[in-house]
DSSP file (Angstrom, degrees, kcal/mol; ACC not computed):
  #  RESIDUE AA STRUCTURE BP1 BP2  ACC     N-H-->O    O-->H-N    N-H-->O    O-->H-N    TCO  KAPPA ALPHA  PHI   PSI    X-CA   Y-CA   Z-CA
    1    1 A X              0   0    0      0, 0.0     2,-0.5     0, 0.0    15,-0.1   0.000 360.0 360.0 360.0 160.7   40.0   11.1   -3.1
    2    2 A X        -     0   0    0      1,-0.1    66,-0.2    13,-0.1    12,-0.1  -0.663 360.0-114.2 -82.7 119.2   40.3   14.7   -3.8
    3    3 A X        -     0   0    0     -2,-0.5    65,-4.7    64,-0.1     2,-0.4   0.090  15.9-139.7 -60.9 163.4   38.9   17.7   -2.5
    4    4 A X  E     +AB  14  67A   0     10,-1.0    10,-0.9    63,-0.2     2,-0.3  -0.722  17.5 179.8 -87.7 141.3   36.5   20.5   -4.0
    5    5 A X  E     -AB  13  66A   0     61,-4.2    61,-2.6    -2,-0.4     8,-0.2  -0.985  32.2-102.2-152.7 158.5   36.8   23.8   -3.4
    6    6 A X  E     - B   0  65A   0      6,-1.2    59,-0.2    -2,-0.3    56,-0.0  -0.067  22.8-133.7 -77.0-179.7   34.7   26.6   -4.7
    7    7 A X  S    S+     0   0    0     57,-0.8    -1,-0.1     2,-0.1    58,-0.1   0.814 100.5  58.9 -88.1 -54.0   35.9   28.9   -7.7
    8    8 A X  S    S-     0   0    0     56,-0.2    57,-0.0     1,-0.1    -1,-0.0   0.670 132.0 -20.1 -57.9 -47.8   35.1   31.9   -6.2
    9    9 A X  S    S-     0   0    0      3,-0.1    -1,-0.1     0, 0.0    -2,-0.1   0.378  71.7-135.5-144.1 -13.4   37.4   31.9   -2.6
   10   10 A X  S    S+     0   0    0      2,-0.1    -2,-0.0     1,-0.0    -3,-0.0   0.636  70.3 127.2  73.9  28.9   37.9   28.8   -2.4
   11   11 A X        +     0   0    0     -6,-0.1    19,-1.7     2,-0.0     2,-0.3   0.709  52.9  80.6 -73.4 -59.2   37.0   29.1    0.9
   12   12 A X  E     - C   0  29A   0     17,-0.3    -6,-1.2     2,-0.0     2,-0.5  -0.672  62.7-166.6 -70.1 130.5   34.4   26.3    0.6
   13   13 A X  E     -AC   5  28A   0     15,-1.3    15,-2.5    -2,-0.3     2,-0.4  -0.999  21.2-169.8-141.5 112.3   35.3   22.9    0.7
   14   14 A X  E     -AC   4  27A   0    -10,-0.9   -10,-1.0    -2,-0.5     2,-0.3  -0.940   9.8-172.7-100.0 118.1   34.0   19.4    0.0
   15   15 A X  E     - C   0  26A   0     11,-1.7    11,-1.3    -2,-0.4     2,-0.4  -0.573   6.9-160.4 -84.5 142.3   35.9   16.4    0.9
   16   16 A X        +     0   0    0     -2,-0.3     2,-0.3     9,-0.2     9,-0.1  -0.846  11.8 177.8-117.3  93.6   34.7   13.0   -0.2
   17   17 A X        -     0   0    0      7,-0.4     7,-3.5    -2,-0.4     2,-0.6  -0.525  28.2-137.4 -91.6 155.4   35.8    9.8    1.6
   18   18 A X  E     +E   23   0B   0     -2,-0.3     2,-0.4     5,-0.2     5,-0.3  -0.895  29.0 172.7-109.0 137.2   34.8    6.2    0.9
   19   19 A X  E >  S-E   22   0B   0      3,-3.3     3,-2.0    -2,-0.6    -2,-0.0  -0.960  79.0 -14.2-154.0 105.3   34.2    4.3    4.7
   20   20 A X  T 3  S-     0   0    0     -2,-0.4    -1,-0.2     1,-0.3     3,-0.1   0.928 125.7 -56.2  81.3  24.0   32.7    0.9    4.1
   21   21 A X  T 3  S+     0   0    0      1,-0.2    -1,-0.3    -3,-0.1     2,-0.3   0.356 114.5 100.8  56.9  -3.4   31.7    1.2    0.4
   22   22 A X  E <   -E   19   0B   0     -3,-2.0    -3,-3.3     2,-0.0     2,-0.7  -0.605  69.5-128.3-115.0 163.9   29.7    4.0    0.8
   23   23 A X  E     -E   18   0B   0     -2,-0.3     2,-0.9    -5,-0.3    -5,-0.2  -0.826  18.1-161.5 -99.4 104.7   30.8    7.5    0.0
   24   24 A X        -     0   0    0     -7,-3.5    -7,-0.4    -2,-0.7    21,-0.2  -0.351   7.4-159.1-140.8 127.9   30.6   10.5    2.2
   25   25 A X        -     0   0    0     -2,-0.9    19,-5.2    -9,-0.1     2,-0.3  -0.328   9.0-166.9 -74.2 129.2   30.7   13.7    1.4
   26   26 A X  E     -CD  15  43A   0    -11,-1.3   -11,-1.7    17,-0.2     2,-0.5  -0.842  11.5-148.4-143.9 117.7   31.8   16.4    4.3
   27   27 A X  E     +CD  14  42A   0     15,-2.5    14,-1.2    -2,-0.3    15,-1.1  -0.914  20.6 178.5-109.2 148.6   31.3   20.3    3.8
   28   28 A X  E     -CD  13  40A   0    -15,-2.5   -15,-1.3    -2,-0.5     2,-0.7  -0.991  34.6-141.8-145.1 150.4   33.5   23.0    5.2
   29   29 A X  E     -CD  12  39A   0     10,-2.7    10,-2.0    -2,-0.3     2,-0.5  -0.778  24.6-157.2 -91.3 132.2   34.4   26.5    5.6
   30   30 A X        -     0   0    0    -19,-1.7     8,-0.2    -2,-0.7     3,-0.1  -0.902  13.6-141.5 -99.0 126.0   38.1   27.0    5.7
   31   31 A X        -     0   0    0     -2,-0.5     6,-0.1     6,-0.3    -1,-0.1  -0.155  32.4 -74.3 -54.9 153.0   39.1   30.3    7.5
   32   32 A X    >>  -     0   0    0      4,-0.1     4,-2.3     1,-0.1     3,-0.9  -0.484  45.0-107.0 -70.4 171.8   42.1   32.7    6.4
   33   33 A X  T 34 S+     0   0    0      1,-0.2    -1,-0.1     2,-0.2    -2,-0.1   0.927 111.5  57.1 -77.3 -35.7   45.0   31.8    6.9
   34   34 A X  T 34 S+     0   0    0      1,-0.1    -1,-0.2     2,-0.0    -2,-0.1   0.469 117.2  30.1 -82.2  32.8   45.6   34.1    9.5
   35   35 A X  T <4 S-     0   0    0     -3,-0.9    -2,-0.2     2,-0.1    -1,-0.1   0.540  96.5-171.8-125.9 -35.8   43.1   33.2   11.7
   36   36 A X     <  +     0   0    0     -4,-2.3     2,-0.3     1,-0.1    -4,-0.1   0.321  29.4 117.2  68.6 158.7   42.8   29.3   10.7
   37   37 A X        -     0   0    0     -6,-0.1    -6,-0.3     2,-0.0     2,-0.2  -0.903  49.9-130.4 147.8 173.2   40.7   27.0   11.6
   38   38 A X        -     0   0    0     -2,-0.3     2,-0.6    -8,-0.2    -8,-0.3  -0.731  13.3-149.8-168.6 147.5   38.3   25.1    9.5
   39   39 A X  E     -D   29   0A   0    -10,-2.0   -10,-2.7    -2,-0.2     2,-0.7  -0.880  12.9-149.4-105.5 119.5   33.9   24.7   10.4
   40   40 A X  E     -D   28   0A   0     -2,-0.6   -12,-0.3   -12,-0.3     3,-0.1  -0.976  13.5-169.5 -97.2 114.3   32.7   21.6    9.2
   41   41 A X  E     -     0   0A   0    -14,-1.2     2,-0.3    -2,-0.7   -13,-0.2   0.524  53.8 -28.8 -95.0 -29.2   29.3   22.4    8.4
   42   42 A X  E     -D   27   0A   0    -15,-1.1   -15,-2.5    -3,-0.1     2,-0.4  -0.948  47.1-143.3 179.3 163.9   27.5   19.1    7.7
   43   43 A X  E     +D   26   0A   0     -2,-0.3   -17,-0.2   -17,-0.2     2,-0.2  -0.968  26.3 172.6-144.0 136.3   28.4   15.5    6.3
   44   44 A X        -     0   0    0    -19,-5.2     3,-0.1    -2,-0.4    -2,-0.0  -0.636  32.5-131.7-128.3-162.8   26.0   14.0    4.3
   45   45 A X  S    S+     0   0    0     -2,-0.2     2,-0.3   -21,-0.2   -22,-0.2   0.578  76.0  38.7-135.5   7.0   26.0   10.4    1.9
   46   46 A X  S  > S-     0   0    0    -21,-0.1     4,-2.1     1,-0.1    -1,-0.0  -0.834  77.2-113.1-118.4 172.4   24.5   11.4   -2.0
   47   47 A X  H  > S+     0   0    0     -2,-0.3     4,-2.2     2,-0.2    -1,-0.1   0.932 112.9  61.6 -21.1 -92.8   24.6   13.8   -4.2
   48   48 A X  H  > S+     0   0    0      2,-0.2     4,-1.0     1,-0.2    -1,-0.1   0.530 110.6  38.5 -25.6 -39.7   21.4   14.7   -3.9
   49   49 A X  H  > S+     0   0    0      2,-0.2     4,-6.0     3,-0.1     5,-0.5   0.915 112.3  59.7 -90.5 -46.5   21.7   15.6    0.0
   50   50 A X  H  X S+     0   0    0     -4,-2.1     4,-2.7     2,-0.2    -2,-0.2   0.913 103.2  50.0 -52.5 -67.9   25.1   17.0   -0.6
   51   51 A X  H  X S+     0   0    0     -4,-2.2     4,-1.8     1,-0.2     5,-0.4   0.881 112.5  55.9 -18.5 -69.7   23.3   19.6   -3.2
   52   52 A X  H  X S+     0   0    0     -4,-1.0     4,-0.9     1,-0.2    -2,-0.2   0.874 103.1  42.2 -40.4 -56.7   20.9   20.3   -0.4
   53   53 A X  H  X S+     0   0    0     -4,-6.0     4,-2.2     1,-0.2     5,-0.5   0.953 116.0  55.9 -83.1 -23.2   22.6   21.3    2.4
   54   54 A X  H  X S+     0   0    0     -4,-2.7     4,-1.6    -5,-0.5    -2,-0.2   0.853 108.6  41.5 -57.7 -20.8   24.8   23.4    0.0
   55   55 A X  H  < S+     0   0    0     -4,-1.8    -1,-0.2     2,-0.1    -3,-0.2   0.726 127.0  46.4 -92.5 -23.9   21.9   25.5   -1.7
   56   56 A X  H  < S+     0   0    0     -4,-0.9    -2,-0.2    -5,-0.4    -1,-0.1   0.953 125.8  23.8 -85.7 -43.9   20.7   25.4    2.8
   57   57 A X  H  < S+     0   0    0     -4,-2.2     2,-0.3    -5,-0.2    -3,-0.2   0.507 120.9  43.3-124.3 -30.3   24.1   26.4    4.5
   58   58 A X     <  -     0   0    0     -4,-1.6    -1,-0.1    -5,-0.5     0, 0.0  -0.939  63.8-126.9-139.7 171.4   26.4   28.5    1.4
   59   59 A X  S    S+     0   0    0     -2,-0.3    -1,-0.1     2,-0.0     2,-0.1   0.739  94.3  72.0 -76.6 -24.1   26.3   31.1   -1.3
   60   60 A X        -     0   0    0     -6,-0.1     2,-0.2     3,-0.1    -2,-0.2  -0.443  64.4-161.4-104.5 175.2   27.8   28.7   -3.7
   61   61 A X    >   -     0   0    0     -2,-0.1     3,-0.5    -6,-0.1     4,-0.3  -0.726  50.3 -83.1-125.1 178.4   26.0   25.2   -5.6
   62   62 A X  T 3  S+     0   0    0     -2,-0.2     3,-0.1     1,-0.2    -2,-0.0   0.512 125.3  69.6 -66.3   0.6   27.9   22.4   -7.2
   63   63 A X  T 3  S+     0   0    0      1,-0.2    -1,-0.2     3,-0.0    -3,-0.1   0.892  96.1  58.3 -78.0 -65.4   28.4   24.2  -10.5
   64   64 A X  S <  S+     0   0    0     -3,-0.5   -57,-0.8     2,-0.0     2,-0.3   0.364  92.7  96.0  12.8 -33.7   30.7   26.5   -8.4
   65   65 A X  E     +B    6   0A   0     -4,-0.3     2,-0.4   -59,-0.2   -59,-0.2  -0.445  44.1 172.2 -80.9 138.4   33.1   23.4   -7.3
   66   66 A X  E     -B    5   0A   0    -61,-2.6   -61,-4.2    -2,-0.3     2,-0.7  -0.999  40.3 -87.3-143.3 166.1   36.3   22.2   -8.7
   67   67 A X  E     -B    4   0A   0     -2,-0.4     2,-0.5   -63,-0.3   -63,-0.2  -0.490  41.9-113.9 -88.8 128.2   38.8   19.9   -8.0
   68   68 A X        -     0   0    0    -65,-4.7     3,-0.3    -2,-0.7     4,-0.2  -0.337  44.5-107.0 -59.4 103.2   41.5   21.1   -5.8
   69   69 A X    >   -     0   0    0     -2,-0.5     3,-1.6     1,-0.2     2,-0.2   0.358  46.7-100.2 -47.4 141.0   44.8   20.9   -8.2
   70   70 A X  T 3  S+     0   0    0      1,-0.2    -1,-0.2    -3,-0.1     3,-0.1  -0.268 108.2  31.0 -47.5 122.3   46.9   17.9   -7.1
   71   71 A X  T 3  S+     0   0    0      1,-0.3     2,-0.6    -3,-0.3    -1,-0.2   0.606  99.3 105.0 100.0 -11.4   49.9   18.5   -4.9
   72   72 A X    <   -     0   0    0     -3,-1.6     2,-0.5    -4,-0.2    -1,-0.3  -0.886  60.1-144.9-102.3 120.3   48.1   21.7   -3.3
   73   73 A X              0   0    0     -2,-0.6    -4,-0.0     1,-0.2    -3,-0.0  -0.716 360.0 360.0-118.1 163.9   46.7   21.5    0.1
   74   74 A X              0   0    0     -2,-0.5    -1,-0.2    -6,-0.1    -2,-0.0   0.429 360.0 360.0 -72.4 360.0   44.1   22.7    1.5
């Protein structure tokens, strides 16, 4: 699947894998590029929780997100 990335810097990041049938969604802060690096900030397995640690942990909510254009990586 494809990542998320905020609108805003796009700096903020949620990947979603499927492991096992279940989904889980993994947030992160991405660094510039010249310093690099990237902070995984939490991994959670709904929505619901996903929503939660965003509103807990960044400035942005899932309204904020889009999906990271094909063929670009992160």
């Amino acid at each position: 699947m494809r990542d998320w990335v905020c609108v805003c810097c796009g700096r903020w990041q949620v990947s979603v894998e499927r492991i096992g049938g279940r989904y889980l969604y993994r947030l992160a802060y991405r660094y510039r590029r010249e310093v690099g690096g990237l902070d995984v900030l939490g991994e959670v397995g709904s929505v619901a929780a996903l929503e939660r640690l965003l509103r807990s942990r960044t400035p942005v909510t899932l309204a904020d997100l889009r999906e990271l254009p094909a063929g670009r990586g992160a």
